[in-house]
Gaussian input, Z-matrix of N, CA and C with variables (Angstrom, degrees):
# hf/3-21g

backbone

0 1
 N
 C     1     B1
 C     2     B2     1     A1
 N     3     B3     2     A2     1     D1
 C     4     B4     3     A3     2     D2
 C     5     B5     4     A4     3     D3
 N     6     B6     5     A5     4     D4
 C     7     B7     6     A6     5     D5
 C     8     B8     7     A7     6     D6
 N     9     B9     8     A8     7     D7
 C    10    B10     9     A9     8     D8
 C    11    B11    10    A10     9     D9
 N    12    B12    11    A11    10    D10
 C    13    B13    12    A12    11    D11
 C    14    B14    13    A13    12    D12
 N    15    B15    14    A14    13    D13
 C    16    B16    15    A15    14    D14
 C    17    B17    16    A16    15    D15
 N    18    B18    17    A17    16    D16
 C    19    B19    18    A18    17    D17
 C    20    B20    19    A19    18    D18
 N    21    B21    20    A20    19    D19
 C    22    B22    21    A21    20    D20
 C    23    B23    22    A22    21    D21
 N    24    B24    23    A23    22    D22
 C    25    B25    24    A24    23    D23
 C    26    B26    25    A25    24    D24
 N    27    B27    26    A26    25    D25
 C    28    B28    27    A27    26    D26
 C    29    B29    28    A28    27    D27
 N    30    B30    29    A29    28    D28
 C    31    B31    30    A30    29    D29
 C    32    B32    31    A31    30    D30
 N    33    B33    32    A32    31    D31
 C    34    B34    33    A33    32    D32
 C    35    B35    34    A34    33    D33
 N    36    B36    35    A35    34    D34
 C    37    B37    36    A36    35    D35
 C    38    B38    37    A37    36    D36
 N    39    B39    38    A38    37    D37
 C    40    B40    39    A39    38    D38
 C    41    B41    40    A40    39    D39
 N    42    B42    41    A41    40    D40
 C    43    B43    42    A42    41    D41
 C    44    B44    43    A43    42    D42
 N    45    B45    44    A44    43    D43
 C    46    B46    45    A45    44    D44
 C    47    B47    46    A46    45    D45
 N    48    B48    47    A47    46    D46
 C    49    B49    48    A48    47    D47
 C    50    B50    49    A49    48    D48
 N    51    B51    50    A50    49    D49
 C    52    B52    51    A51    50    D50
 C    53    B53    52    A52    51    D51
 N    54    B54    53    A53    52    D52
 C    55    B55    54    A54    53    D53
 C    56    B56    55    A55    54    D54
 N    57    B57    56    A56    55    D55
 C    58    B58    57    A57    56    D56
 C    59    B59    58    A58    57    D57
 N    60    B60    59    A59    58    D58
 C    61    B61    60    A60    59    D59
 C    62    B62    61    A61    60    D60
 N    63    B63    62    A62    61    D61
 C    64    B64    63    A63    62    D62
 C    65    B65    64    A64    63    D63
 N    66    B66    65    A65    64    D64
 C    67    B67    66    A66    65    D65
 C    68    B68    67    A67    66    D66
 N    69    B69    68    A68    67    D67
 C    70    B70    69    A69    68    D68
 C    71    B71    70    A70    69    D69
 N    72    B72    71    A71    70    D70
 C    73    B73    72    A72    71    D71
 C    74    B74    73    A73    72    D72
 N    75    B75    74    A74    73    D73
 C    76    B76    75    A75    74    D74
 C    77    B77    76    A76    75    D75
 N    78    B78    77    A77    76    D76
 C    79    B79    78    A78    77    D77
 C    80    B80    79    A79    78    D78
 N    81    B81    80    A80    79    D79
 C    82    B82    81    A81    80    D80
 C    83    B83    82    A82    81    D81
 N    84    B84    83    A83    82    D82
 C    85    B85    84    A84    83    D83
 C    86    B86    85    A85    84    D84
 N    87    B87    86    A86    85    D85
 C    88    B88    87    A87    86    D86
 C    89    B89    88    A88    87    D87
 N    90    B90    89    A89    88    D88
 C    91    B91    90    A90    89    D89
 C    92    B92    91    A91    90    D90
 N    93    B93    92    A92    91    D91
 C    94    B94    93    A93    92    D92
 C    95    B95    94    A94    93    D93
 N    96    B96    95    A95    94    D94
 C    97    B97    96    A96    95    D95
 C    98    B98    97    A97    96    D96
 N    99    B99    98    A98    97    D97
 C   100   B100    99    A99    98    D98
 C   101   B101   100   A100    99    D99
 N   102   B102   101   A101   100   D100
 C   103   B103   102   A102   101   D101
 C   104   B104   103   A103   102   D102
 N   105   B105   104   A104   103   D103
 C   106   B106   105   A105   104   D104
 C   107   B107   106   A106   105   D105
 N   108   B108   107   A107   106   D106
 C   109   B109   108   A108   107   D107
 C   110   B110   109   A109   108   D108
 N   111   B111   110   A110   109   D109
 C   112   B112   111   A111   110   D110
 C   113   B113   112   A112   111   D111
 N   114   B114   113   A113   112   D112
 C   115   B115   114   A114   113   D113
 C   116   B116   115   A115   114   D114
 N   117   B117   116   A116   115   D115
 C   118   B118   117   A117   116   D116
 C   119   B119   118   A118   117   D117
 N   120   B120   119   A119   118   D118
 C   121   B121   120   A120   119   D119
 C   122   B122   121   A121   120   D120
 N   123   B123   122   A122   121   D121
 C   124   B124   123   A123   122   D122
 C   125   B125   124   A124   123   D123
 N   126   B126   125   A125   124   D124
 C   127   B127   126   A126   125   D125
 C   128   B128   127   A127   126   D126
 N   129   B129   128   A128   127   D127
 C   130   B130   129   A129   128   D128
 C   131   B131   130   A130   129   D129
 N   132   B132   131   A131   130   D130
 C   133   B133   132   A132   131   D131
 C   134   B134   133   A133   132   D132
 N   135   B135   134   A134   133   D133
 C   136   B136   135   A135   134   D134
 C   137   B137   136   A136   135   D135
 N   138   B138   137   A137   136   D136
 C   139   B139   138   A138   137   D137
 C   140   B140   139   A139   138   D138
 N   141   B141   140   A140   139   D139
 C   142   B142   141   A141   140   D140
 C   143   B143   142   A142   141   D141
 N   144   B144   143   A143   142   D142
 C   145   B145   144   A144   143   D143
 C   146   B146   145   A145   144   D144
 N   147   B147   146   A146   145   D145
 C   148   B148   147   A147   146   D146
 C   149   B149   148   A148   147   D147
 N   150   B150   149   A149   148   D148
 C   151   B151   150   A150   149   D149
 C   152   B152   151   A151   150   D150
 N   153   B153   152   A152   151   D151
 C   154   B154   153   A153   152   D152
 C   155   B155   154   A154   153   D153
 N   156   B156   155   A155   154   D154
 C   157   B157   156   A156   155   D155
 C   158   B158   157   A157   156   D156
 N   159   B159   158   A158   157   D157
 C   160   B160   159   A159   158   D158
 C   161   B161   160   A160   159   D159
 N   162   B162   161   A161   160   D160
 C   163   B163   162   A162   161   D161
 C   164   B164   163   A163   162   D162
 N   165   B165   164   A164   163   D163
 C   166   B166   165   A165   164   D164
 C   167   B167   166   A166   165   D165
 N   168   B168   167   A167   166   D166
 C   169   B169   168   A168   167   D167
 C   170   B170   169   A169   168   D168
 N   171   B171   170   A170   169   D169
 C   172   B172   171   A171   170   D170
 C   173   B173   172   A172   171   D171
 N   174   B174   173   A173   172   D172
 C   175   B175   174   A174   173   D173
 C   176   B176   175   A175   174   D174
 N   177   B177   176   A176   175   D175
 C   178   B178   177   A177   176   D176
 C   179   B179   178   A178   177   D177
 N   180   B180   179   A179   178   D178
 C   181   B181   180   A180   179   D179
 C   182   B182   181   A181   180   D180
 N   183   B183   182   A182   181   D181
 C   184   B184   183   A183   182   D182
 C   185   B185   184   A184   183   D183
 N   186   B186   185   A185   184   D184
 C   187   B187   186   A186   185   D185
 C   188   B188   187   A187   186   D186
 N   189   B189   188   A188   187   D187
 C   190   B190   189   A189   188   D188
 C   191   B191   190   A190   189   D189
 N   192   B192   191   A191   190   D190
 C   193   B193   192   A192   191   D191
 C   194   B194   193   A193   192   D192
 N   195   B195   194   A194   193   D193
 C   196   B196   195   A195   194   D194
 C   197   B197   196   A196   195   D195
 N   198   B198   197   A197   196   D196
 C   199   B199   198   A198   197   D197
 C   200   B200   199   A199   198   D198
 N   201   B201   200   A200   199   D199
 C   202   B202   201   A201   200   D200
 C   203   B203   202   A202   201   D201
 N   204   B204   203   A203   202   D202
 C   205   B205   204   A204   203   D203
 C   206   B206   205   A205   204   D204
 N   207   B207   206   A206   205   D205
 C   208   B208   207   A207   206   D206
 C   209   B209   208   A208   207   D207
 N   210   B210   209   A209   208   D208
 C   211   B211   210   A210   209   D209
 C   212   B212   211   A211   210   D210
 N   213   B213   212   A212   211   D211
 C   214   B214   213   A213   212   D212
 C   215   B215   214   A214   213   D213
 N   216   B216   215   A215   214   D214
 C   217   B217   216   A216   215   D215
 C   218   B218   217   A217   216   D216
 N   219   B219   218   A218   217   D217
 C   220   B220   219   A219   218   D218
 C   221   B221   220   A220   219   D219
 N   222   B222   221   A221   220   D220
 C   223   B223   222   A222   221   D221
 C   224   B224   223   A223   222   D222
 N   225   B225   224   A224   223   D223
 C   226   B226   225   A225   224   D224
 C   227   B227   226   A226   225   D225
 N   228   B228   227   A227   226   D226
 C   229   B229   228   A228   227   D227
 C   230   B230   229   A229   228   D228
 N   231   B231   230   A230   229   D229
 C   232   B232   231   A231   230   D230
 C   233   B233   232   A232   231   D231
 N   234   B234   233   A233   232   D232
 C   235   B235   234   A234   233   D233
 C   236   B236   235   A235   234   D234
 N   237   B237   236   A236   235   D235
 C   238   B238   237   A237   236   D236
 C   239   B239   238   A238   237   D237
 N   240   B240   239   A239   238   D238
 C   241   B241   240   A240   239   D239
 C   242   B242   241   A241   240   D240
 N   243   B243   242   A242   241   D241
 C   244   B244   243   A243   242   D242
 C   245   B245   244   A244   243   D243
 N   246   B246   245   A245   244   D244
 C   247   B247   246   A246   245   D245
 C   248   B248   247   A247   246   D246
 N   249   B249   248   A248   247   D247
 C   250   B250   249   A249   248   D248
 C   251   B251   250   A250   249   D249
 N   252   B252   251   A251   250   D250
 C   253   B253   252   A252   251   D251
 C   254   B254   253   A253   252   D252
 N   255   B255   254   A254   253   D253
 C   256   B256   255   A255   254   D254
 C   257   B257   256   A256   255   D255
 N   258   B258   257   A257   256   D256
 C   259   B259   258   A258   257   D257
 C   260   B260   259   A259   258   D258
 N   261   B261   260   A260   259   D259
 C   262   B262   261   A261   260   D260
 C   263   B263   262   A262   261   D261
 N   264   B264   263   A263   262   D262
 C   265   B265   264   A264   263   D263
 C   266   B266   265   A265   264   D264
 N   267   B267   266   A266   265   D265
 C   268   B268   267   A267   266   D266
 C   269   B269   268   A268   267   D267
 N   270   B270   269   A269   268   D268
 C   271   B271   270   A270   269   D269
 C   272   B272   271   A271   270   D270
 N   273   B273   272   A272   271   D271
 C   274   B274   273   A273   272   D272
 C   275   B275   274   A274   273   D273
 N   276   B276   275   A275   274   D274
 C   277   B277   276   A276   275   D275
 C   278   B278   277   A277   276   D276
 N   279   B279   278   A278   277   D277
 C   280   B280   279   A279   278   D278
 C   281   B281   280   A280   279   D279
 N   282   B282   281   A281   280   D280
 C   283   B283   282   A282   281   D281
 C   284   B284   283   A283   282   D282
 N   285   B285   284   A284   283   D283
 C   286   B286   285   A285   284   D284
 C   287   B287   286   A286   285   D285
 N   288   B288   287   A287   286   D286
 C   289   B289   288   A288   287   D287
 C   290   B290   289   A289   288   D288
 N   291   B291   290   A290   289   D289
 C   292   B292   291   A291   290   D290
 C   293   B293   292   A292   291   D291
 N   294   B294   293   A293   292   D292
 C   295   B295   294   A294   293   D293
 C   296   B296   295   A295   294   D294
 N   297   B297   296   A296   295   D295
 C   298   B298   297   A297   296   D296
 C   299   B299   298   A298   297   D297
 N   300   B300   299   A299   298   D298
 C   301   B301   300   A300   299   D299
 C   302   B302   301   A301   300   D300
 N   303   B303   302   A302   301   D301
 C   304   B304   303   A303   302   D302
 C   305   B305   304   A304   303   D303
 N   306   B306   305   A305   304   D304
 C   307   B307   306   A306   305   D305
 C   308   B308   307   A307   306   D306
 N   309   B309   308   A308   307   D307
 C   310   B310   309   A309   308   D308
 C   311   B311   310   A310   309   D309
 N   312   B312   311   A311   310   D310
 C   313   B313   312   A312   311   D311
 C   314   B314   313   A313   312   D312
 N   315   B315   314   A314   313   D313
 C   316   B316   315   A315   314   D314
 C   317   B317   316   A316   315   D315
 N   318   B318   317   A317   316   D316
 C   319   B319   318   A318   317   D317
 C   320   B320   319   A319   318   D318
 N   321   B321   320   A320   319   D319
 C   322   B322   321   A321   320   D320
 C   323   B323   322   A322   321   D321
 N   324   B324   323   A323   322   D322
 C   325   B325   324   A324   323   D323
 C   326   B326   325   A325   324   D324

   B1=1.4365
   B2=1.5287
   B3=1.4121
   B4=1.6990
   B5=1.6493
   B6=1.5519
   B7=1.2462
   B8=1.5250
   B9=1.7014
   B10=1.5887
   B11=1.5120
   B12=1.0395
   B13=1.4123
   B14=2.1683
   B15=1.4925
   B16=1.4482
   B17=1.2343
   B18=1.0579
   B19=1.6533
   B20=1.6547
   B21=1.3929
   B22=1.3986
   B23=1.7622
   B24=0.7958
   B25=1.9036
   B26=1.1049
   B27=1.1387
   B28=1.5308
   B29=1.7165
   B30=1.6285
   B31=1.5061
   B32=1.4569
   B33=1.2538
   B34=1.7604
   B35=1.2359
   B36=1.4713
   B37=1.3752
   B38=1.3435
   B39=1.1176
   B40=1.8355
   B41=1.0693
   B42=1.0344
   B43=1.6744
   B44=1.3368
   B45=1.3845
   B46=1.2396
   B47=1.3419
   B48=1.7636
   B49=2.0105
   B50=1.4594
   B51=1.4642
   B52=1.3363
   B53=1.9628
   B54=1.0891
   B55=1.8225
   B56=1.8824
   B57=1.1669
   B58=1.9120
   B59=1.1452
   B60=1.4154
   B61=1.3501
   B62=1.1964
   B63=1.5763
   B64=1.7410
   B65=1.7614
   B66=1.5094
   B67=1.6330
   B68=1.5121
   B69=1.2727
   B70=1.7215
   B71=1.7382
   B72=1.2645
   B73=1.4220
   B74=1.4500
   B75=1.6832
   B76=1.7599
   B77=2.0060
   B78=1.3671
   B79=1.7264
   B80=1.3548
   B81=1.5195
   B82=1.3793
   B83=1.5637
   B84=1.1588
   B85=1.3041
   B86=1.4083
   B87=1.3948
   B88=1.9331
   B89=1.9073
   B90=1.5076
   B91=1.4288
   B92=1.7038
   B93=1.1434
   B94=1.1736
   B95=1.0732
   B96=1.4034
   B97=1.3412
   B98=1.2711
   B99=1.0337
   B100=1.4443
   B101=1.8027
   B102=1.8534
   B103=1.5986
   B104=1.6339
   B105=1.3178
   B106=1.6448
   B107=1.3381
   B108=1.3441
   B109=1.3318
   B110=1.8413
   B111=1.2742
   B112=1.7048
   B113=1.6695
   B114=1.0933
   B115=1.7750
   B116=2.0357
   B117=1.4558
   B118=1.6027
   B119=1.6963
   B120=1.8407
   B121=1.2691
   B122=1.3870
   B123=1.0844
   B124=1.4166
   B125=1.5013
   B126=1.4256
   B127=1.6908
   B128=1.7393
   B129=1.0646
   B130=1.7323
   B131=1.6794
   B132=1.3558
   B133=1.2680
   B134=2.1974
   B135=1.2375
   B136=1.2930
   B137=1.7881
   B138=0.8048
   B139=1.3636
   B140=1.8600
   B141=1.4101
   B142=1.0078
   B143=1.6732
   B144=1.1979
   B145=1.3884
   B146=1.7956
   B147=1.4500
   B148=1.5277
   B149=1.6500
   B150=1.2303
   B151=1.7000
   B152=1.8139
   B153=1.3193
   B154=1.7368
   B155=1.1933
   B156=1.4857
   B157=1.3235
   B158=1.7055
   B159=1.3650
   B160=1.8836
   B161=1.4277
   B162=1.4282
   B163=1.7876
   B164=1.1393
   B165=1.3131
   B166=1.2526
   B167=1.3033
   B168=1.3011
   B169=1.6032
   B170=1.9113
   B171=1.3371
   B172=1.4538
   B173=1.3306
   B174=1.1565
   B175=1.4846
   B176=1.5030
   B177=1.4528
   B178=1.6090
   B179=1.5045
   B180=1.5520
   B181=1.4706
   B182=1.4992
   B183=1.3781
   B184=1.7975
   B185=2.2078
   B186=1.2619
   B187=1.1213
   B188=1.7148
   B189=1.4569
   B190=1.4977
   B191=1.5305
   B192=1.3961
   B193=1.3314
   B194=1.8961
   B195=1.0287
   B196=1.5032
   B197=1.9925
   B198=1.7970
   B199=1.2647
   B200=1.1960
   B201=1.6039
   B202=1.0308
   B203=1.5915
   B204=1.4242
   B205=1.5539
   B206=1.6198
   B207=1.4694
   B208=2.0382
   B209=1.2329
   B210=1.9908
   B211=1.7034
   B212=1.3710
   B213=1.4275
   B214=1.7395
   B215=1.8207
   B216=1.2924
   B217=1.5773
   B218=1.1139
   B219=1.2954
   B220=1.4165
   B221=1.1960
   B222=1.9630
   B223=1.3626
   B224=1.7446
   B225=1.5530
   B226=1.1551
   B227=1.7182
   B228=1.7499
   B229=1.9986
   B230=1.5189
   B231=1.4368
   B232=1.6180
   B233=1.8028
   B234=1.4456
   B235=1.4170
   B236=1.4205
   B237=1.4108
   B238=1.7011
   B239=1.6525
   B240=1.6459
   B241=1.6970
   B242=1.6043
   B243=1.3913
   B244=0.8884
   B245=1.2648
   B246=1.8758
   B247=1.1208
   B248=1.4911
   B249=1.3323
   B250=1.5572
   B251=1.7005
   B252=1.1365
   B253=1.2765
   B254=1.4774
   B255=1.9575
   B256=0.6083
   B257=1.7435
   B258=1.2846
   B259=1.4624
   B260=1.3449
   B261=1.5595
   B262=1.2943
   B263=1.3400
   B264=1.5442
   B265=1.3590
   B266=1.9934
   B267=0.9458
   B268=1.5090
   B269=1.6970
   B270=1.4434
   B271=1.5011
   B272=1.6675
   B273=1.2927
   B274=1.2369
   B275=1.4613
   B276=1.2701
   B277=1.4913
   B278=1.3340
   B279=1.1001
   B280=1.2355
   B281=1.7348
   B282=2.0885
   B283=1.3185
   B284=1.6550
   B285=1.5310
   B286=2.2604
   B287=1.3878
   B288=1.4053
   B289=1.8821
   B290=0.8992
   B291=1.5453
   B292=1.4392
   B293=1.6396
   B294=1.5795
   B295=1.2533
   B296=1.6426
   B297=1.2621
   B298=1.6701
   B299=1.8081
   B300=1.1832
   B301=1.4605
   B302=1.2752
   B303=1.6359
   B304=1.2323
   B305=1.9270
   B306=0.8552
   B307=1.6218
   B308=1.7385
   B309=0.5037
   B310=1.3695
   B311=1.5648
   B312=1.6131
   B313=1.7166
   B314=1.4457
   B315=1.7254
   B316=0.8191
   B317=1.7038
   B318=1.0106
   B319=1.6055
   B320=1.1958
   B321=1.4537
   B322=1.2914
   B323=1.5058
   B324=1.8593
   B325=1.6843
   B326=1.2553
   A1=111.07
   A2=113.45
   A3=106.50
   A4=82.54
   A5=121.35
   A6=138.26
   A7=89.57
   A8=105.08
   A9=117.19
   A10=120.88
   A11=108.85
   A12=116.54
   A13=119.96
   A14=94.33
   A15=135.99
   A16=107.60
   A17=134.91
   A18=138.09
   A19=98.73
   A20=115.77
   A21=117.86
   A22=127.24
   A23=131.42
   A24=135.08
   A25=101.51
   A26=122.97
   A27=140.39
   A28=116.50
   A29=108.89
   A30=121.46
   A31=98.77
   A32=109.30
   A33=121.20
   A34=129.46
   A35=132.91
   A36=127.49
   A37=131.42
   A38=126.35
   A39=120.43
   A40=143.79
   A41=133.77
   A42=134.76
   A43=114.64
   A44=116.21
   A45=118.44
   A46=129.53
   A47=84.03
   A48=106.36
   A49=110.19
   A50=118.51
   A51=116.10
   A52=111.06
   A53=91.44
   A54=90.59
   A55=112.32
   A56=69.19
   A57=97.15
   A58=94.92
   A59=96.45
   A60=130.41
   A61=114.35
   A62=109.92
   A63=110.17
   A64=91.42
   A65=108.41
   A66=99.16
   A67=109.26
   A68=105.34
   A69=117.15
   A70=99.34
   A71=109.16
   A72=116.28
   A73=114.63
   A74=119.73
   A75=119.33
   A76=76.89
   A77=87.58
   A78=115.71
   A79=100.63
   A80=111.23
   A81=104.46
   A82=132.87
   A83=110.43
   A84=101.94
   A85=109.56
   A86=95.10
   A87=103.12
   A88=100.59
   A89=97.40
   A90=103.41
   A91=92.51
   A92=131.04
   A93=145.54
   A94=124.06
   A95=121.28
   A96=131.01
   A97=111.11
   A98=138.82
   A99=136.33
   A100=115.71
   A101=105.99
   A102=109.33
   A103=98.77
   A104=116.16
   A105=107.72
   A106=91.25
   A107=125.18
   A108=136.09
   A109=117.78
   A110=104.35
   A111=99.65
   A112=119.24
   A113=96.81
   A114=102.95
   A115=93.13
   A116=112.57
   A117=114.43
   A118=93.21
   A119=116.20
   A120=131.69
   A121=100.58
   A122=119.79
   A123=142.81
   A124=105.91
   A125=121.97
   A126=133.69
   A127=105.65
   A128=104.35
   A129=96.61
   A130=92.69
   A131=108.35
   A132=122.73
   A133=101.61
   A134=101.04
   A135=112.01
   A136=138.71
   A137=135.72
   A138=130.08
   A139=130.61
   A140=102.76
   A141=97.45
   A142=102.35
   A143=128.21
   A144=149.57
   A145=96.12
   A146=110.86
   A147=114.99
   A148=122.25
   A149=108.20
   A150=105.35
   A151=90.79
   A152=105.82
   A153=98.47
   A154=133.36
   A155=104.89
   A156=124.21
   A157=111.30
   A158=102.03
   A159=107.76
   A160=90.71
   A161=123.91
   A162=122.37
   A163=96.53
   A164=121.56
   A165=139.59
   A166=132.49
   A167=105.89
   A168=136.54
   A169=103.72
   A170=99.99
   A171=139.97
   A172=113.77
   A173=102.11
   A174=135.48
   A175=110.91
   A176=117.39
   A177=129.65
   A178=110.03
   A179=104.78
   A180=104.41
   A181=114.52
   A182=111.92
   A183=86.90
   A184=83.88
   A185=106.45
   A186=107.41
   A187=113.57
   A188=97.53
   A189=100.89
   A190=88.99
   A191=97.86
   A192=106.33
   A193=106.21
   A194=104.64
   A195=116.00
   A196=99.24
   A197=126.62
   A198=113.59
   A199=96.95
   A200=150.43
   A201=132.97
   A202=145.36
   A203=121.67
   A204=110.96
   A205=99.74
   A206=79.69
   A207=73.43
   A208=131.10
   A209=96.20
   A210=104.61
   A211=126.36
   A212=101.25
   A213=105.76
   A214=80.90
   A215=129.25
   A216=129.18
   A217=126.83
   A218=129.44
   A219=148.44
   A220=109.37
   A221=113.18
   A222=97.21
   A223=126.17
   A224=121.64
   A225=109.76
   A226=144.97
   A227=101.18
   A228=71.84
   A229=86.68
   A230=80.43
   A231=88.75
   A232=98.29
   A233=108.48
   A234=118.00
   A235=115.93
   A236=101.43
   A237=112.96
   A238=93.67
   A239=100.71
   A240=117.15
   A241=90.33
   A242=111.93
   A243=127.45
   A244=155.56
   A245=143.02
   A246=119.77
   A247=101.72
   A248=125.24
   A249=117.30
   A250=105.11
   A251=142.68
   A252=159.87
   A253=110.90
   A254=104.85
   A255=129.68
   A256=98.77
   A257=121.80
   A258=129.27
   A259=91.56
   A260=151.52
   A261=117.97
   A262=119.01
   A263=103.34
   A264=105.23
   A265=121.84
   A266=119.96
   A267=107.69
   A268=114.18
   A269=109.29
   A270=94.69
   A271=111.30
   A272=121.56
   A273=122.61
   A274=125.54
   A275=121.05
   A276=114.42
   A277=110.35
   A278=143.00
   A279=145.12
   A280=112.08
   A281=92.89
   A282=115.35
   A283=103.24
   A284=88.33
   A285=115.15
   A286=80.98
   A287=144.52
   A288=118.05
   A289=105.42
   A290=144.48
   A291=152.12
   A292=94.05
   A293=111.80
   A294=120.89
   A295=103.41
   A296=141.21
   A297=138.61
   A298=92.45
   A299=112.16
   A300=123.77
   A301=104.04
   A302=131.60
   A303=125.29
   A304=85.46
   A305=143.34
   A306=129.17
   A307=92.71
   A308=132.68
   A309=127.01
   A310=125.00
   A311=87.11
   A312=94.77
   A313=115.57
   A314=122.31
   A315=119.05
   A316=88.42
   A317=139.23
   A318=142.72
   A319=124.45
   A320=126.54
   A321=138.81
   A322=117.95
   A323=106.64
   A324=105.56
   A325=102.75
   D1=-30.72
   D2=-155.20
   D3=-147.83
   D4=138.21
   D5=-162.49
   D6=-127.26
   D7=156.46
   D8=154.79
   D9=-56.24
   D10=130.36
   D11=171.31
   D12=73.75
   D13=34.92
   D14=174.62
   D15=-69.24
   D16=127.00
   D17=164.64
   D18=-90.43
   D19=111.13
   D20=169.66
   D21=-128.53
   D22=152.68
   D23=-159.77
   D24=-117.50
   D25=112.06
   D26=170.57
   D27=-63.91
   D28=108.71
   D29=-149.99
   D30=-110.42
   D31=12.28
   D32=171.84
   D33=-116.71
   D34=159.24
   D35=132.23
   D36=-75.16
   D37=121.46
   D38=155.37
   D39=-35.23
   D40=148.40
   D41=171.47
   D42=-118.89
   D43=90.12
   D44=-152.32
   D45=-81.62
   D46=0.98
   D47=167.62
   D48=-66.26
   D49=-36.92
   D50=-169.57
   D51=-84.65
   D52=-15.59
   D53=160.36
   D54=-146.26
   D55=95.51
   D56=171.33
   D57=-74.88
   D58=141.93
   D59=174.60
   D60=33.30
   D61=59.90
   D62=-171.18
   D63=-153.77
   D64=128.21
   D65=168.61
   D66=-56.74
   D67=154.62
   D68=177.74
   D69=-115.50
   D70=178.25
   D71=161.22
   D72=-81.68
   D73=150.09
   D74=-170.05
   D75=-118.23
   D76=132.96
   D77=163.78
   D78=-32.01
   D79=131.01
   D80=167.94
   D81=74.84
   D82=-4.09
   D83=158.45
   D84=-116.09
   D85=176.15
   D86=-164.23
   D87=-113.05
   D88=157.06
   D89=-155.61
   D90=-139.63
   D91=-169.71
   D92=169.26
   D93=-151.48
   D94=117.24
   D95=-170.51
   D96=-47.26
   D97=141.50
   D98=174.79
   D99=-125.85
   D100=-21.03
   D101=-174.54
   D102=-149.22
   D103=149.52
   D104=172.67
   D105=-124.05
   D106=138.49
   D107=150.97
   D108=-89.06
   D109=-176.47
   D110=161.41
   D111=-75.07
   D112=-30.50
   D113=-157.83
   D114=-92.92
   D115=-29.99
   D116=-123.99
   D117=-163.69
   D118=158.72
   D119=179.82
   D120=-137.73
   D121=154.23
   D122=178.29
   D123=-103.87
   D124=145.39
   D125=-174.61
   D126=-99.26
   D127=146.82
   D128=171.63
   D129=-74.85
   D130=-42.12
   D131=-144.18
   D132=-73.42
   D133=-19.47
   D134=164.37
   D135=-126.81
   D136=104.06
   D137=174.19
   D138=-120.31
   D139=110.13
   D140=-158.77
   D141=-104.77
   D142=-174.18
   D143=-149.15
   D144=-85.26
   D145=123.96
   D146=162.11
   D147=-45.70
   D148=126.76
   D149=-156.83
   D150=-122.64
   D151=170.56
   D152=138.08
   D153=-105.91
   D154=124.32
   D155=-168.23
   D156=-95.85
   D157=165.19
   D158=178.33
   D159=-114.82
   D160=158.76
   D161=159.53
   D162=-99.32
   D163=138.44
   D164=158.86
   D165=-40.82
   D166=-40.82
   D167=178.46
   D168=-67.51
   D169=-72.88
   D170=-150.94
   D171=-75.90
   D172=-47.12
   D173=-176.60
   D174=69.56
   D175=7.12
   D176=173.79
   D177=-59.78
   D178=129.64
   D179=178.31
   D180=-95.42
   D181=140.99
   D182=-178.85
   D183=-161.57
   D184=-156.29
   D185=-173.45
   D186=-132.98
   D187=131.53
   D188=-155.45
   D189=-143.61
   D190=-178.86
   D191=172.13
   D192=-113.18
   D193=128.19
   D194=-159.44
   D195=-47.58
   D196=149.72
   D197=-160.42
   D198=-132.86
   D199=154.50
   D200=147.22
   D201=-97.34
   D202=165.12
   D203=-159.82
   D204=-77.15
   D205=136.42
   D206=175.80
   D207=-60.98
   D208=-20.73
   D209=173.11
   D210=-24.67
   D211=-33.39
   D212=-145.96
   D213=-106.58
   D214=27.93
   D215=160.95
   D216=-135.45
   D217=152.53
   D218=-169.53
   D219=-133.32
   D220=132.07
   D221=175.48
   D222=-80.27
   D223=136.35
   D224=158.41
   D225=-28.81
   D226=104.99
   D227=-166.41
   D228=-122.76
   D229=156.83
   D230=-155.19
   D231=-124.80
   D232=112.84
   D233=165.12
   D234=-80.39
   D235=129.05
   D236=165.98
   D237=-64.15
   D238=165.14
   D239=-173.16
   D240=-100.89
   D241=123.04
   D242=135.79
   D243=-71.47
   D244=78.26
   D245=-164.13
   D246=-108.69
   D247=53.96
   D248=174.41
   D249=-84.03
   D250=-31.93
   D251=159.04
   D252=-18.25
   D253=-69.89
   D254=-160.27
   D255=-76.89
   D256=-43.58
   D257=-174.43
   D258=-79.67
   D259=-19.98
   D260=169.62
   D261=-72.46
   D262=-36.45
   D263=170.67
   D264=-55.81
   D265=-37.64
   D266=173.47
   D267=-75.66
   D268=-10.61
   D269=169.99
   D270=-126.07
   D271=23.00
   D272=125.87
   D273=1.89
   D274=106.18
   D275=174.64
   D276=-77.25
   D277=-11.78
   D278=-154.30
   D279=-98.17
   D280=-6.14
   D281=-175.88
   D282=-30.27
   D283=-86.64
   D284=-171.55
   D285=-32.76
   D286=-81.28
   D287=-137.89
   D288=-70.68
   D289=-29.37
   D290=-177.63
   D291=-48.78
   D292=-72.66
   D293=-168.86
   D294=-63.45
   D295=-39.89
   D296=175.52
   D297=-50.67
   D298=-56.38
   D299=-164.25
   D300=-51.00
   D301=-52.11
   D302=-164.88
   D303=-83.93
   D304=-56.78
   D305=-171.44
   D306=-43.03
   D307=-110.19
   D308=176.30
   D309=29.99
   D310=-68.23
   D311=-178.45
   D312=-76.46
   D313=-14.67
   D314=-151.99
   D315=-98.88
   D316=-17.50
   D317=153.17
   D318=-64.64
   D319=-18.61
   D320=157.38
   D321=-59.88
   D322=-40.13
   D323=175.28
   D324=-56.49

């Protein structure tokens, strides 16, 4: 689902009981994957202090640097700008009657 070096937007809040004294991700801003675990990903944009950790899975205790669930991410998708829409509309042939049309109405007020 989620590759190294991923631009992703954090679609959660934290619970900042479950990682003490460790930055978390803030809602809404975008991060970049920097590590994938099994359980969990690591932020470029954050790195906090080797702790002891439990696996979720495993239940093996060992020492890691705390990871987060990807649940709480979405990948960045990123649209190119389009203004062809906008440029058909100014060269529109249908421009002149549009514009005759509104002179028109506006002699009618």
């Amino acid at each position: 689902m989620f590759r190294v070096g991923q631009k992703v937007v954090c679609i959660s809040e934290w619970d900042n009981h479950s990682y003490r004294n460790c930055q978390v991700p803030m809602f809404g801003r975008v991060y970049t994957i920097r590590d994938l675990e099994r359980d969990g990903i690591h932020l470029c944009e954050i790195q906090n202090r080797i702790v002891l950790t439990q696996d979720s899975s495993t239940g093996e205790i060992g020492f890691s640097e705390p990871s987060f669930w990807p649940k709480n991410f979405r990948p960045v998708v990123s649209r190119p700008t389009d203004i062809s829409e906008f440029t058909k509309m100014l060269t529109d042939e249908r421009l002149p009657d549009l514009v005759v049309l509104h002179k028109l109405l506006e002699r009618v007020k």
